[in-house]
C-alpha positions as CSV (number, residue, x, y, z in Angstrom):
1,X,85.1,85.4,96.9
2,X,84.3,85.0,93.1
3,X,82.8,82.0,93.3
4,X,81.8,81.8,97.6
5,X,81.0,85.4,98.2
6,X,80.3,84.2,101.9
7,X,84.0,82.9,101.7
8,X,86.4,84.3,105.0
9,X,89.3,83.8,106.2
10,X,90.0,81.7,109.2
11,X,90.6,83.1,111.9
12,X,94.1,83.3,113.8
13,X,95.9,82.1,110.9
14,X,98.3,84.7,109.2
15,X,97.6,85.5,105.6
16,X,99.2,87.8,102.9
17,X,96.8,88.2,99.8
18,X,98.3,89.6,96.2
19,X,96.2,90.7,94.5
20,X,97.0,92.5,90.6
21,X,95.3,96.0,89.6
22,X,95.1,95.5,86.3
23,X,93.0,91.6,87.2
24,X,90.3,91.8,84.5
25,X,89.2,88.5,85.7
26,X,88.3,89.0,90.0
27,X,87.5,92.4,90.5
28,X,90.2,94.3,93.3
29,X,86.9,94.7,95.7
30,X,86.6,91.1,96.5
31,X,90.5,90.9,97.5
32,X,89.5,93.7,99.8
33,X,86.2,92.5,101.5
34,X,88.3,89.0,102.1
35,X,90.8,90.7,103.7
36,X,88.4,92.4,105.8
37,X,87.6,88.7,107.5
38,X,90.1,86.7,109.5
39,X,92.0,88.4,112.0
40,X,92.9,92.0,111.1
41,X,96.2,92.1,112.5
42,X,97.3,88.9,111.0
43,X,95.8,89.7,107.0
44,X,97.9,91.3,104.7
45,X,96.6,92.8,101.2
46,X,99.1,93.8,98.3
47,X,98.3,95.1,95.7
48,X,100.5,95.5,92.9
49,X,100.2,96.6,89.5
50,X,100.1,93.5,87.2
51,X,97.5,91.2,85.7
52,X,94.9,88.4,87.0
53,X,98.0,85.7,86.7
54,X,100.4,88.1,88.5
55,X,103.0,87.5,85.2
56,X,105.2,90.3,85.4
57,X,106.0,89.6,89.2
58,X,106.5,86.2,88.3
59,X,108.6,86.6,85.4
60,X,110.6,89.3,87.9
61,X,110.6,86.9,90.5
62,X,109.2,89.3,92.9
63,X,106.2,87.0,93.7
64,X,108.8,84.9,95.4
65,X,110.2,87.7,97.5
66,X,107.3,88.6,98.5
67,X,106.1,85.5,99.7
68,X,109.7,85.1,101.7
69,X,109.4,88.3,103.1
70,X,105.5,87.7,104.1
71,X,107.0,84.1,105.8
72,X,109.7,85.6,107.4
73,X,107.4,88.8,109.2
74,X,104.9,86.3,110.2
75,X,104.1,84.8,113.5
């Protein structure tokens, strides 16, 4: 979306987006209009409170468990 505002998701294809609140790089309301394409059911948007990089969930490994938790609820 930063760089290809007309950018969407495809369609039928399950996707979890993380996105960090404190991102001073991509603003939060482009995560939130891309998760407003693809197929609503199947697009997930977290947001968490961290930075552009995601480093503290990283360095907690909580970006890991998210992303085995987001492959394990997923069609």
């Amino acid at each position: 979306m930063h760089y290809r505002p007309e950018a969407r998701l495809p369609e039928g294809v399950a996707v979890t987006l993380v996105h960090g609140l404190a991102d001073d790089v991509v603003p939060i309301e482009q995560s939130r209009a891309l998760a407003r394409t693809g197929t609503p059911a199947l697009v997930r948007l977290v947001e968490v409170d961290d930075d552009h990089a995601l480093s503290a969930l990283v360095a907690s490994g909580e970006l890991v468990e998210l992303a085995r938790a987001a492959a394990a609820t997923r069609p």
